[in-house]
PQR file of N, CA, C, O and H, with PARSE charges and radii, in Angstrom:
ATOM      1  N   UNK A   1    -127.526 186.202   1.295 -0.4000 1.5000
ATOM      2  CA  UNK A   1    -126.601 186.230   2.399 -0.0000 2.0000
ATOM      3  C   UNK A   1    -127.369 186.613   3.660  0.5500 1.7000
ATOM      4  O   UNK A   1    -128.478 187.098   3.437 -0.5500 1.4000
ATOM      5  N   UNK A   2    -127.111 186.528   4.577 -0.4000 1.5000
ATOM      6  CA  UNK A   2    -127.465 186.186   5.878 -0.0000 2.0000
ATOM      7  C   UNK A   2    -126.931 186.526   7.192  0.5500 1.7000
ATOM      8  O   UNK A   2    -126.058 185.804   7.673 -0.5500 1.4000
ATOM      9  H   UNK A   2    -126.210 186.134   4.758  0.4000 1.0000
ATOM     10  N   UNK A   3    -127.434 187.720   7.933 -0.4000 1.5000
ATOM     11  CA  UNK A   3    -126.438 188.158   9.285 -0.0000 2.0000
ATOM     12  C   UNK A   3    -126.708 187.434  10.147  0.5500 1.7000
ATOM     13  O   UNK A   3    -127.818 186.902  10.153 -0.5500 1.4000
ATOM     14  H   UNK A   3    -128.143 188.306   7.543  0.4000 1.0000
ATOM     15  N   UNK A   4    -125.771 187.182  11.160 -0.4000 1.5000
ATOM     16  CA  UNK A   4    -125.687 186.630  12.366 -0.0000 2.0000
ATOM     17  C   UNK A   4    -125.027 187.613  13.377  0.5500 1.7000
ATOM     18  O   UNK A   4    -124.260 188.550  13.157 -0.5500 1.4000
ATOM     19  H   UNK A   4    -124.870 187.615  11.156  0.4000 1.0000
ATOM     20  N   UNK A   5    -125.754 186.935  15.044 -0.4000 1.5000
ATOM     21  CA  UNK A   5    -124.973 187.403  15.604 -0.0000 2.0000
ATOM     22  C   UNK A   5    -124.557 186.442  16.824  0.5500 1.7000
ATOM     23  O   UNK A   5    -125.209 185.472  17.211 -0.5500 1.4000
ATOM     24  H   UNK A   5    -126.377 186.174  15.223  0.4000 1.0000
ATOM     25  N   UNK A   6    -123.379 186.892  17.334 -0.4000 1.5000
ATOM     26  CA  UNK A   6    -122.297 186.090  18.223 -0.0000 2.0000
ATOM     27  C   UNK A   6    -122.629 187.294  19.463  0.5500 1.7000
ATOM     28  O   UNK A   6    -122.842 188.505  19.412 -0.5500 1.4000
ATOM     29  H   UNK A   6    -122.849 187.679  17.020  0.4000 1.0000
ATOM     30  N   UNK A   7    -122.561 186.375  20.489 -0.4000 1.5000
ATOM     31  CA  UNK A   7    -122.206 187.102  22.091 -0.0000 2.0000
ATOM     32  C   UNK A   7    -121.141 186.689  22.838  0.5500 1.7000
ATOM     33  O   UNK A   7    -121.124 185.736  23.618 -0.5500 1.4000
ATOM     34  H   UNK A   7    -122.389 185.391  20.531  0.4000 1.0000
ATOM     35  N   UNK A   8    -120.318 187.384  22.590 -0.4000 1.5000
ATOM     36  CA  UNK A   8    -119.097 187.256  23.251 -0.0000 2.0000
ATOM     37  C   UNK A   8    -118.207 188.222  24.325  0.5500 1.7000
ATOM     38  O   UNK A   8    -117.578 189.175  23.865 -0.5500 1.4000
ATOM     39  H   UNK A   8    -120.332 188.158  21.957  0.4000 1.0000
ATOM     40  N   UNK A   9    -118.181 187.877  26.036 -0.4000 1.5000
ATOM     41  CA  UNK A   9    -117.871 188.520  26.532 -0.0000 2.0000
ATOM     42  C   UNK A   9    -118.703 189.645  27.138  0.5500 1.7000
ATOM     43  O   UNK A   9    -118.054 190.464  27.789 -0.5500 1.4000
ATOM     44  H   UNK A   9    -118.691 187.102  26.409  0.4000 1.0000
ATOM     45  N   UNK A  10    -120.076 189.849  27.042 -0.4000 1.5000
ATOM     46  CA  UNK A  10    -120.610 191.036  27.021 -0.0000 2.0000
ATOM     47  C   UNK A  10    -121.044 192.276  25.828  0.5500 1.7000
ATOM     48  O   UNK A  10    -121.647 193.349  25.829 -0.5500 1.4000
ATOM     49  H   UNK A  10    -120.603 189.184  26.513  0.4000 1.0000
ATOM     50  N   UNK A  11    -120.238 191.282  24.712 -0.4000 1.5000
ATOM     51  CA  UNK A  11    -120.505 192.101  23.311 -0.0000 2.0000
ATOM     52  C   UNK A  11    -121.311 191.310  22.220  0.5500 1.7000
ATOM     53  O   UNK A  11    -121.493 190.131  21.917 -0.5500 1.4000
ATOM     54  H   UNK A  11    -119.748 190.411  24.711  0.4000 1.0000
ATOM     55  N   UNK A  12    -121.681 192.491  21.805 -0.4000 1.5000
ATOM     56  CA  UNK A  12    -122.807 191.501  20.354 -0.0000 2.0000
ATOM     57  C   UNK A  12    -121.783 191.944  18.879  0.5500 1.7000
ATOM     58  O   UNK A  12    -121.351 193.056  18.579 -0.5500 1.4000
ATOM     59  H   UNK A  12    -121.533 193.448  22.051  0.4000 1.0000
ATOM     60  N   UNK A  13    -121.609 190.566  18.120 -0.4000 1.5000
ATOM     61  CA  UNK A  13    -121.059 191.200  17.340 -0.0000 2.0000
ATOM     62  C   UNK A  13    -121.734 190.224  16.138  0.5500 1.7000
ATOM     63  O   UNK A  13    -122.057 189.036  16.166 -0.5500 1.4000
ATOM     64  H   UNK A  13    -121.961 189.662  18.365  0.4000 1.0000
ATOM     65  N   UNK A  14    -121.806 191.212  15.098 -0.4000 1.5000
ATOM     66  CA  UNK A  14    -122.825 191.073  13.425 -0.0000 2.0000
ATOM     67  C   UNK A  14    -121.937 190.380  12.818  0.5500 1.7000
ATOM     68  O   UNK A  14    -120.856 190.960  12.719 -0.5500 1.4000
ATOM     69  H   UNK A  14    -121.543 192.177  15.075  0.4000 1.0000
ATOM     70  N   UNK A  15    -121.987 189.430  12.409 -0.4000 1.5000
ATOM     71  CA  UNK A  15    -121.179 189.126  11.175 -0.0000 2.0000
ATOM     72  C   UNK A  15    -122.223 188.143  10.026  0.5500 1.7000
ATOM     73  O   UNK A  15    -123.391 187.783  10.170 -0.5500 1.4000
ATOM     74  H   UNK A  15    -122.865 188.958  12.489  0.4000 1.0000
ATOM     75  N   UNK A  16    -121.519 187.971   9.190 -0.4000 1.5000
ATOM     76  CA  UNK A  16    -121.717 187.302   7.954 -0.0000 2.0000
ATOM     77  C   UNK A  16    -121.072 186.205   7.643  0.5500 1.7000
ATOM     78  O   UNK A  16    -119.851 186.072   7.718 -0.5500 1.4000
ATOM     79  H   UNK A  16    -120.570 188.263   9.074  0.4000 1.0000
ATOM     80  N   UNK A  17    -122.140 185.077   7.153 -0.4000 1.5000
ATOM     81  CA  UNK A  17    -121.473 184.119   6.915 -0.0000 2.0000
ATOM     82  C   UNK A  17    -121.418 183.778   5.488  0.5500 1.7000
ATOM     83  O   UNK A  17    -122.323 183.572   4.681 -0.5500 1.4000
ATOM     84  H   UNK A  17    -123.133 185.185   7.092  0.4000 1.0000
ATOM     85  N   UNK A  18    -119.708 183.764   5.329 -0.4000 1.5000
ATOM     86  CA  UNK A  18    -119.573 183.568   3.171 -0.0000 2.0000
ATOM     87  C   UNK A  18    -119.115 182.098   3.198  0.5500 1.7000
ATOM     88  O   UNK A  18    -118.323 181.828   4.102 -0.5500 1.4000
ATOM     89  H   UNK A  18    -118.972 183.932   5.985  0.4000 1.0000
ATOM     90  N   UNK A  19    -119.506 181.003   2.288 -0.4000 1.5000
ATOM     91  CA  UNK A  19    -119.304 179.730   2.028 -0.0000 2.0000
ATOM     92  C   UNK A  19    -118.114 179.975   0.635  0.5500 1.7000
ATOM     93  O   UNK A  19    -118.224 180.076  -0.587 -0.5500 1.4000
ATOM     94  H   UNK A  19    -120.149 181.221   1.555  0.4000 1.0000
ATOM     95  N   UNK A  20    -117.344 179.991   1.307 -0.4000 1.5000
ATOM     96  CA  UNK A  20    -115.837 180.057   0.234 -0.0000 2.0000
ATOM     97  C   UNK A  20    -115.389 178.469  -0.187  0.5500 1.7000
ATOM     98  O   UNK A  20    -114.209 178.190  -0.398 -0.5500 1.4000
ATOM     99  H   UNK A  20    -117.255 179.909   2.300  0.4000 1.0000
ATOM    100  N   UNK A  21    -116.290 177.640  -0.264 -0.4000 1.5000
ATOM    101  CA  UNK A  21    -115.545 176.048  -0.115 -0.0000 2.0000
ATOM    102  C   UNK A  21    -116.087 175.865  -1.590  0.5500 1.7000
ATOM    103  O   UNK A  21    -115.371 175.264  -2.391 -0.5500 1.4000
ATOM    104  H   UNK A  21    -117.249 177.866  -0.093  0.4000 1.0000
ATOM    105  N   UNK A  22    -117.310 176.352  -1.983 -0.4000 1.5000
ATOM    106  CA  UNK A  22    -117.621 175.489  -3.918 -0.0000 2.0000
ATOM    107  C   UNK A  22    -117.945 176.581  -4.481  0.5500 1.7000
ATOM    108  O   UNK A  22    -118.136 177.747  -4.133 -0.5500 1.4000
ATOM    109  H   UNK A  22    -117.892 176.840  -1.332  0.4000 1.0000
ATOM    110  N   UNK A  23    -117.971 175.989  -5.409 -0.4000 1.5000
ATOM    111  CA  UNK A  23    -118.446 176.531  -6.891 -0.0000 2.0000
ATOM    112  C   UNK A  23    -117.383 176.878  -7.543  0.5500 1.7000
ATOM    113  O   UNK A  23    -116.290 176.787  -6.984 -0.5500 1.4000
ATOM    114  H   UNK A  23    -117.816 175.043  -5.692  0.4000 1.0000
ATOM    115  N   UNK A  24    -117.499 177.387  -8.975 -0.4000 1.5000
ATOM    116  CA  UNK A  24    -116.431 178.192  -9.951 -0.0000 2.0000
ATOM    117  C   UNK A  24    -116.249 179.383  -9.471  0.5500 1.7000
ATOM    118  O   UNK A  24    -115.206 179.957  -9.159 -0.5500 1.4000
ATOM    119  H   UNK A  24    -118.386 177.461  -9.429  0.4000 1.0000
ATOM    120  N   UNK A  25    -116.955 179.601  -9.446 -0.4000 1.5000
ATOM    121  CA  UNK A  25    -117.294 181.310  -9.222 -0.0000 2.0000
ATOM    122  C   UNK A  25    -116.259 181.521  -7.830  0.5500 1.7000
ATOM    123  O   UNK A  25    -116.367 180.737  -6.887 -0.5500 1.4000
ATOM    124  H   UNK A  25    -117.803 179.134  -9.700  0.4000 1.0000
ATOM    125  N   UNK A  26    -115.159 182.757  -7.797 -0.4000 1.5000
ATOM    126  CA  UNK A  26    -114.537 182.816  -6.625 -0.0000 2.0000
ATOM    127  C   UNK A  26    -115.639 184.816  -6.068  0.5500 1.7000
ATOM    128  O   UNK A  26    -116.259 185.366  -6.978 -0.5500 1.4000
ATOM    129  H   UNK A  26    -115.071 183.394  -8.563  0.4000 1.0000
ATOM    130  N   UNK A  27    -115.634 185.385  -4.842 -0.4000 1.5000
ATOM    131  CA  UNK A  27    -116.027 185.927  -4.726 -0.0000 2.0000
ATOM    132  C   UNK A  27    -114.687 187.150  -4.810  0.5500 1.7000
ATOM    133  O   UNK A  27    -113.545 186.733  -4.615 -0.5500 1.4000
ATOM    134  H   UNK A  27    -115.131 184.938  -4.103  0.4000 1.0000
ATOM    135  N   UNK A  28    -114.902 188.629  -5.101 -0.4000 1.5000
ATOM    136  CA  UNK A  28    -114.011 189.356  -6.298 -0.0000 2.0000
ATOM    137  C   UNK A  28    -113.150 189.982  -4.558  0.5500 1.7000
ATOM    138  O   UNK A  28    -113.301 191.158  -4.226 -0.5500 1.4000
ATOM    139  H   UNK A  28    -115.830 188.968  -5.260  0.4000 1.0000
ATOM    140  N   UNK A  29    -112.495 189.206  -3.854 -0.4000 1.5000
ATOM    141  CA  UNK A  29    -111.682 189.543  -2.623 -0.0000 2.0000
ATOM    142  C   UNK A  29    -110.546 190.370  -3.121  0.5500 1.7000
ATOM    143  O   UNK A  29    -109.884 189.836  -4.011 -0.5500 1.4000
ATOM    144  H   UNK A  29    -112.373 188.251  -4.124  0.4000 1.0000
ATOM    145  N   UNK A  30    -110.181 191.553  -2.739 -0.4000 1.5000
ATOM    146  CA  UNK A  30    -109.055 192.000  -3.184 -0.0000 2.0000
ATOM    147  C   UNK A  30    -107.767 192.167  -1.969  0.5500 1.7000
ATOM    148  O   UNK A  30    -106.537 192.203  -2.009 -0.5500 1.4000
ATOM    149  H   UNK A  30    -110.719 191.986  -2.015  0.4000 1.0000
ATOM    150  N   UNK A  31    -108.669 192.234  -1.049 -0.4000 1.5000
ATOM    151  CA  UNK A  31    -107.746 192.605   0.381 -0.0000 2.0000
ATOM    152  C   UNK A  31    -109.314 191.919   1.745  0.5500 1.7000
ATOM    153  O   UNK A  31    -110.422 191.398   1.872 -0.5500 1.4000
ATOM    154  H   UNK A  31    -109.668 192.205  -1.015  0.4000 1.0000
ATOM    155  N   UNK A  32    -107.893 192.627   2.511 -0.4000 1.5000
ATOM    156  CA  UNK A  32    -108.785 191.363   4.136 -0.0000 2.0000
ATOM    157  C   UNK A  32    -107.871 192.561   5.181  0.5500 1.7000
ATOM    158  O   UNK A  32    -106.738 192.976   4.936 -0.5500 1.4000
ATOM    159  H   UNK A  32    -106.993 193.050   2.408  0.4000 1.0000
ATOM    160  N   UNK A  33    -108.715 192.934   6.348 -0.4000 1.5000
ATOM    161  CA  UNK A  33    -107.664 193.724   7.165 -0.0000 2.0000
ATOM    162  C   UNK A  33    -108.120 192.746   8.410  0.5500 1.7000
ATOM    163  O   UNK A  33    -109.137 192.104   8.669 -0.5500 1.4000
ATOM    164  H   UNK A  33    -109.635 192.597   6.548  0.4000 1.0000
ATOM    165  N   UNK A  34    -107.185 192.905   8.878 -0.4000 1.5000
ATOM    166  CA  UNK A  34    -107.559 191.875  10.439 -0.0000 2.0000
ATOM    167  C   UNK A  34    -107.572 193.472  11.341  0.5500 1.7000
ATOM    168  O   UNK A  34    -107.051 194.573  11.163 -0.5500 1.4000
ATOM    169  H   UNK A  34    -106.358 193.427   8.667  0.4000 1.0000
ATOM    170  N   UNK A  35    -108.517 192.826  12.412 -0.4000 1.5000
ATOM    171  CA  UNK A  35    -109.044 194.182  13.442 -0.0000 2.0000
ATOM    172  C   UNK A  35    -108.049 194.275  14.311  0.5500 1.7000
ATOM    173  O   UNK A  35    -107.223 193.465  13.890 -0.5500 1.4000
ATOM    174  H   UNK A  35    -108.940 191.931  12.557  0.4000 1.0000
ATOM    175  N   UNK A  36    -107.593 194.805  15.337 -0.4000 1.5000
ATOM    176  CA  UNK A  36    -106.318 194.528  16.271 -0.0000 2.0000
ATOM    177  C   UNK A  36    -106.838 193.940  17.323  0.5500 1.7000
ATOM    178  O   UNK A  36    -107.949 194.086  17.833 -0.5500 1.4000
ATOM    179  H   UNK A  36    -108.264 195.463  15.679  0.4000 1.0000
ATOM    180  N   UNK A  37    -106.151 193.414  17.547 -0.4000 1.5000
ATOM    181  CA  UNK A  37    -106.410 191.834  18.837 -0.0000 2.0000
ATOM    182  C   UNK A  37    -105.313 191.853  19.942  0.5500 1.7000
ATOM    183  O   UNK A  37    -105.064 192.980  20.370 -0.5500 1.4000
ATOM    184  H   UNK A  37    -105.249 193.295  17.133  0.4000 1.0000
ATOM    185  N   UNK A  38    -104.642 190.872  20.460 -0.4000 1.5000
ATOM    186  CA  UNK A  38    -103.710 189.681  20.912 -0.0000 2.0000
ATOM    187  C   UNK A  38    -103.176 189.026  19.688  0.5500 1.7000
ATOM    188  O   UNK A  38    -104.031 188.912  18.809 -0.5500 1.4000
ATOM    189  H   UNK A  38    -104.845 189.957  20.112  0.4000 1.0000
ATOM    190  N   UNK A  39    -102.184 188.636  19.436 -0.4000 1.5000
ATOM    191  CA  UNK A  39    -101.864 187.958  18.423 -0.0000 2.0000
ATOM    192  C   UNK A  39    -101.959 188.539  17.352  0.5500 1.7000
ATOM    193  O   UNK A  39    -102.312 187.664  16.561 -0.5500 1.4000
ATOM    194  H   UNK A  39    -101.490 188.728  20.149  0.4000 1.0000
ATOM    195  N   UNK A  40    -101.875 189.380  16.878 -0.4000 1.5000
ATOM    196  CA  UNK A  40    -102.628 190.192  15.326 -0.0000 2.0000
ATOM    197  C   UNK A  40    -101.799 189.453  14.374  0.5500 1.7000
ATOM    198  O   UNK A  40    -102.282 189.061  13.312 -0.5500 1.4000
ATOM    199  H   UNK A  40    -101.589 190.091  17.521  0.4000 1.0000
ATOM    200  N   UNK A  41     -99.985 189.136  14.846 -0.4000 1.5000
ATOM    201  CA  UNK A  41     -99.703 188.438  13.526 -0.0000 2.0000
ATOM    202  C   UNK A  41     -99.909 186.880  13.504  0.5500 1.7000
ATOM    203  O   UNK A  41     -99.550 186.219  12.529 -0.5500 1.4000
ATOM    204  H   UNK A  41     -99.592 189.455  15.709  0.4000 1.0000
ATOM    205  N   UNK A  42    -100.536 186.279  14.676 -0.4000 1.5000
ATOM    206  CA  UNK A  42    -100.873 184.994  14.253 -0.0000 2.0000
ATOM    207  C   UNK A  42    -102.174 184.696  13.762  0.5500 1.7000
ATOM    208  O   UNK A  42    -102.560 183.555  13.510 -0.5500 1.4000
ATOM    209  H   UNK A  42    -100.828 186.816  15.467  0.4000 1.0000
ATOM    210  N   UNK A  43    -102.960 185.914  13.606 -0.4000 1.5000
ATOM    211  CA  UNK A  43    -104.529 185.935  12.967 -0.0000 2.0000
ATOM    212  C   UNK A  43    -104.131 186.379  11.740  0.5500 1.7000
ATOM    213  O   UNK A  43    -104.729 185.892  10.780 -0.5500 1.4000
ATOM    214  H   UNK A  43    -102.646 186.841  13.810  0.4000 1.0000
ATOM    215  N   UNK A  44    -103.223 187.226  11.513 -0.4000 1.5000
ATOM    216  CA  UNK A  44    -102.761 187.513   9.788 -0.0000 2.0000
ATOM    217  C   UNK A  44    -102.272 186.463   9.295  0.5500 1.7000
ATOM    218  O   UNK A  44    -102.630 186.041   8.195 -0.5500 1.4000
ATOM    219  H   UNK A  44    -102.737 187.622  12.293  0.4000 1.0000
ATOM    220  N   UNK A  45    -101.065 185.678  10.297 -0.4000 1.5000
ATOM    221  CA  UNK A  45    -101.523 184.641   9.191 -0.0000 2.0000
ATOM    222  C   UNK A  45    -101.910 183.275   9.346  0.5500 1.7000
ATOM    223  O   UNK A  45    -101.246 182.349   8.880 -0.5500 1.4000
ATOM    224  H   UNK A  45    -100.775 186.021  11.191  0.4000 1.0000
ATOM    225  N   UNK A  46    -102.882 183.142   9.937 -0.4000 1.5000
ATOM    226  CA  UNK A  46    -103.940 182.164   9.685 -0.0000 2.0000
ATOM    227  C   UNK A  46    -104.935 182.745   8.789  0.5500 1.7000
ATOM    228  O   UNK A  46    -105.580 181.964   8.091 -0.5500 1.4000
ATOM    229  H   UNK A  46    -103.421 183.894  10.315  0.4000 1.0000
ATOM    230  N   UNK A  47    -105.136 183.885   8.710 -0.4000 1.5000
ATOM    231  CA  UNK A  47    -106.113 184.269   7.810 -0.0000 2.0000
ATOM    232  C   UNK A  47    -105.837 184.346   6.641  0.5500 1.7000
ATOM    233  O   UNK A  47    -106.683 184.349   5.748 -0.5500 1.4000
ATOM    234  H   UNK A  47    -104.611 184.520   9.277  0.4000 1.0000
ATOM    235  N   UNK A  48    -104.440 184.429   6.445 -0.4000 1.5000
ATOM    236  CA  UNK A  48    -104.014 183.882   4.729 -0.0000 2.0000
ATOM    237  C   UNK A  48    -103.416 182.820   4.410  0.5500 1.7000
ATOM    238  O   UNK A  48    -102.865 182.784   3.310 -0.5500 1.4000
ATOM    239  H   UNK A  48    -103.753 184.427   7.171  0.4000 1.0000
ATOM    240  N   UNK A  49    -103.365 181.681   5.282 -0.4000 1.5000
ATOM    241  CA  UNK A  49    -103.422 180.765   5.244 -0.0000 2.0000
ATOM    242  C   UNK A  49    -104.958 180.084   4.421  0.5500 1.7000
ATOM    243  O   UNK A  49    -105.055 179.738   3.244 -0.5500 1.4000
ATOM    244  H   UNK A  49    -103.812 181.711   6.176  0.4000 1.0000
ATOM    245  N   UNK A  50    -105.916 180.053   5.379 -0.4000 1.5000
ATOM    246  CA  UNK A  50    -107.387 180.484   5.139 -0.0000 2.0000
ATOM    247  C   UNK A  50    -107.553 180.639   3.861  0.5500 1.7000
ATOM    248  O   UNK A  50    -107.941 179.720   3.140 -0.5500 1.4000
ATOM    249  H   UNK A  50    -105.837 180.334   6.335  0.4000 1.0000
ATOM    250  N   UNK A  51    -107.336 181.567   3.528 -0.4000 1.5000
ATOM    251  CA  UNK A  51    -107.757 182.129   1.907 -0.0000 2.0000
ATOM    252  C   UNK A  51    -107.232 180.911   0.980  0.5500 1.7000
ATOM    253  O   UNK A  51    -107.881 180.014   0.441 -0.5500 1.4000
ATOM    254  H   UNK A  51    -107.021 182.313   4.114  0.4000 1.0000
ATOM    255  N   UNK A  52    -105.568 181.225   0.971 -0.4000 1.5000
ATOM    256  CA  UNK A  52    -105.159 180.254   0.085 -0.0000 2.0000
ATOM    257  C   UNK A  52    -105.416 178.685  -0.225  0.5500 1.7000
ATOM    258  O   UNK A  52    -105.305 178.120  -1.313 -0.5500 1.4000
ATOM    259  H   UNK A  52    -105.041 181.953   1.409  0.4000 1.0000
ATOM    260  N   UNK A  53    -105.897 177.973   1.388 -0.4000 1.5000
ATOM    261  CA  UNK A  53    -106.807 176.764   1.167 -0.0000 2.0000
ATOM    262  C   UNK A  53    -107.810 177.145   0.174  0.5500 1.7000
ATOM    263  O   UNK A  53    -108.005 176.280  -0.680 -0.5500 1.4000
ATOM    264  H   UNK A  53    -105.987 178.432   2.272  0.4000 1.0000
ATOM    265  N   UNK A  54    -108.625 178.420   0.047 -0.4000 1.5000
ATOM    266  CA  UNK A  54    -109.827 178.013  -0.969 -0.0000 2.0000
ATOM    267  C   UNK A  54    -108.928 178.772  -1.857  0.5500 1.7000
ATOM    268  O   UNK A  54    -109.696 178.650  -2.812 -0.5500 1.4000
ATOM    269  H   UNK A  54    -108.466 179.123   0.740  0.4000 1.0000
ATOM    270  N   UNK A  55    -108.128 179.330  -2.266 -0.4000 1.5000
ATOM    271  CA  UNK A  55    -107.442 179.300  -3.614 -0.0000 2.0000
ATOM    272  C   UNK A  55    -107.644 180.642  -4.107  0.5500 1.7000
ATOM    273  O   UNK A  55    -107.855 180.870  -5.298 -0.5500 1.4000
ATOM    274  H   UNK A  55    -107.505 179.430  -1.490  0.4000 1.0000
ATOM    275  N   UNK A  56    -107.578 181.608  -3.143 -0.4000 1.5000
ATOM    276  CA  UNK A  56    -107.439 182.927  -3.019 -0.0000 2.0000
ATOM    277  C   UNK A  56    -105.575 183.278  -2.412  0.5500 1.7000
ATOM    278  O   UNK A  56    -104.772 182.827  -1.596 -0.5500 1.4000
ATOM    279  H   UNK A  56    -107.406 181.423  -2.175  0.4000 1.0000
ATOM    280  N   UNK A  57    -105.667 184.368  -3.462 -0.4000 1.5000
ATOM    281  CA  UNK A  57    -104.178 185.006  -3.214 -0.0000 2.0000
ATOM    282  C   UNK A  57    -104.837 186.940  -2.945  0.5500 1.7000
ATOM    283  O   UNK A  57    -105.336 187.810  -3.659 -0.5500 1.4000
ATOM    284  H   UNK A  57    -106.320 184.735  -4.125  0.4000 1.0000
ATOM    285  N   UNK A  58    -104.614 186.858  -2.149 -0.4000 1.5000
ATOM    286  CA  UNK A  58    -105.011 188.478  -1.736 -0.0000 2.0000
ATOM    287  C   UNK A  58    -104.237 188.600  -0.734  0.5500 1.7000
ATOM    288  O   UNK A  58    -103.732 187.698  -0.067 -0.5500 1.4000
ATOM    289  H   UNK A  58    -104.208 186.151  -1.569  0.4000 1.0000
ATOM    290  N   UNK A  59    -104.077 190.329  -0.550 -0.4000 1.5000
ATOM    291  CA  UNK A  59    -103.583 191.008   0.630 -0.0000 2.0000
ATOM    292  C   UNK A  59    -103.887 190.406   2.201  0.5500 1.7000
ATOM    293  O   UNK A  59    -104.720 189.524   2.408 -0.5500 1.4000
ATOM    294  H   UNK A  59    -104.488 191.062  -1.092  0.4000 1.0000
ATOM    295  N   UNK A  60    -103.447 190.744   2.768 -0.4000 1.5000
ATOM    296  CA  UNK A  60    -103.990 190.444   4.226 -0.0000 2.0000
ATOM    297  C   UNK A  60    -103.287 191.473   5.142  0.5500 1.7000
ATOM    298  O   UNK A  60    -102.077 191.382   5.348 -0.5500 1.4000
ATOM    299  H   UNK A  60    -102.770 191.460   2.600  0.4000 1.0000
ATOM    300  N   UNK A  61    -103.998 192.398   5.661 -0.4000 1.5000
ATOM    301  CA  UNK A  61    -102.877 194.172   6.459 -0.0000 2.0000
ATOM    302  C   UNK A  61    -103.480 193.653   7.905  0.5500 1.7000
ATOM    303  O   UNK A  61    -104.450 192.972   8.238 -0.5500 1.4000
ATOM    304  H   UNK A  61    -104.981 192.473   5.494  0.4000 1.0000
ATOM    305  N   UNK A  62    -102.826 194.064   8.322 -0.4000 1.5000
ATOM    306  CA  UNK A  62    -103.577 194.777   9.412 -0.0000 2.0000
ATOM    307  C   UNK A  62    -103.541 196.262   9.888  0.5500 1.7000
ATOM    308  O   UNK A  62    -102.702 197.139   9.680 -0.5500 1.4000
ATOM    309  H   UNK A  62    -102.039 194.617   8.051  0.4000 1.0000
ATOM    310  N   UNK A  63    -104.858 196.276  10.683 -0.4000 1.5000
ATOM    311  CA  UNK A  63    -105.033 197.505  11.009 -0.0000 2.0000
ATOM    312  C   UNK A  63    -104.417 198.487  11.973  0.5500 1.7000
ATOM    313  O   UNK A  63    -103.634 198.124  12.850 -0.5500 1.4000
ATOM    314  H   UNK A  63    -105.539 195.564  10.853  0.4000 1.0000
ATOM    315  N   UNK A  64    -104.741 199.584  11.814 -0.4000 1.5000
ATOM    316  CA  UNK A  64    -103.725 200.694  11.951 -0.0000 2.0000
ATOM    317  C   UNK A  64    -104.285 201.183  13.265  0.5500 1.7000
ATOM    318  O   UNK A  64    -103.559 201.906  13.948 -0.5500 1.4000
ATOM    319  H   UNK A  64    -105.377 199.879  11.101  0.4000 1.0000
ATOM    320  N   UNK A  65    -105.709 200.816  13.778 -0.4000 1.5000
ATOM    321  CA  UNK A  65    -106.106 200.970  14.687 -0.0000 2.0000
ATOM    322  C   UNK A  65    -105.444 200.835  16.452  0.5500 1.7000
ATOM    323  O   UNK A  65    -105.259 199.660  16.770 -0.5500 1.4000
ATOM    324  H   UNK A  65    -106.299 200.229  13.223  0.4000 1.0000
ATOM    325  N   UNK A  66    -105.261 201.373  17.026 -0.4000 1.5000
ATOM    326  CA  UNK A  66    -104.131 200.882  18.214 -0.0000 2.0000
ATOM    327  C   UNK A  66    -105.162 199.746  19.115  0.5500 1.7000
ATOM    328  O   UNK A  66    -106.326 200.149  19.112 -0.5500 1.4000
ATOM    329  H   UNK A  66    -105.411 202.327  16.767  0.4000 1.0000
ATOM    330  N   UNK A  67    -105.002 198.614  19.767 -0.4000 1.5000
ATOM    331  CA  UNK A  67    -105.502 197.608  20.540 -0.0000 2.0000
ATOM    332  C   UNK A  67    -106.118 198.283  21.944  0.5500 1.7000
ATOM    333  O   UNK A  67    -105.284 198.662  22.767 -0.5500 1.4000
ATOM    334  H   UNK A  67    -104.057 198.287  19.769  0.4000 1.0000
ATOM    335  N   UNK A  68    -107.296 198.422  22.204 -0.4000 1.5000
ATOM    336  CA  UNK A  68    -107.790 198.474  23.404 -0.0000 2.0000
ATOM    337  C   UNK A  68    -108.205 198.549  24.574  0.5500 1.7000
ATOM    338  O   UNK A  68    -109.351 198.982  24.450 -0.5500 1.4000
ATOM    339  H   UNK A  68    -107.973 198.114  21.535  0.4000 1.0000
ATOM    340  N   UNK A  69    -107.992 198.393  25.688 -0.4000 1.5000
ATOM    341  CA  UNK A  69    -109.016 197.180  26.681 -0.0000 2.0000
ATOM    342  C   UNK A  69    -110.172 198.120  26.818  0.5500 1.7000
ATOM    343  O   UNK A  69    -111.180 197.773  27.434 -0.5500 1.4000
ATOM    344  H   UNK A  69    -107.061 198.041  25.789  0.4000 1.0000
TER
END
């Protein structure tokens, strides 16, 4: 696996990229928290939307964290 990073806005942010599209093997996901945003419930659920295309049934919360600027 393999970090990357994105610049967005003035920020650097790390992420990881997981290939959820083949194999047998599913990776052992039990839950997913979305970070707080704009939209938090249209990223919750696109993001379990998301999952269930590759054929994952897991949680999806969001976080408890309060939003920003």
């Amino acid at each position: 696996m393999r970090d990357f990073l994105r610049f967005i806005s003035f920020f650097t942010i790390r992420y990881i990229a997981i290939d959820l599209s083949g194999g047998k093997k599913k990776l052992p996901i039990r839950s997913i928290t979305v970070v707080p945003k704009n939209h938090i419930d249209l990223a919750r659920e696109g993001m379990k939307e998301y999952l269930h295309s590759h054929g994952y049934e897991v949680d999806v919360e969001l976080s408890r964290i309060k939003l920003r600027y």
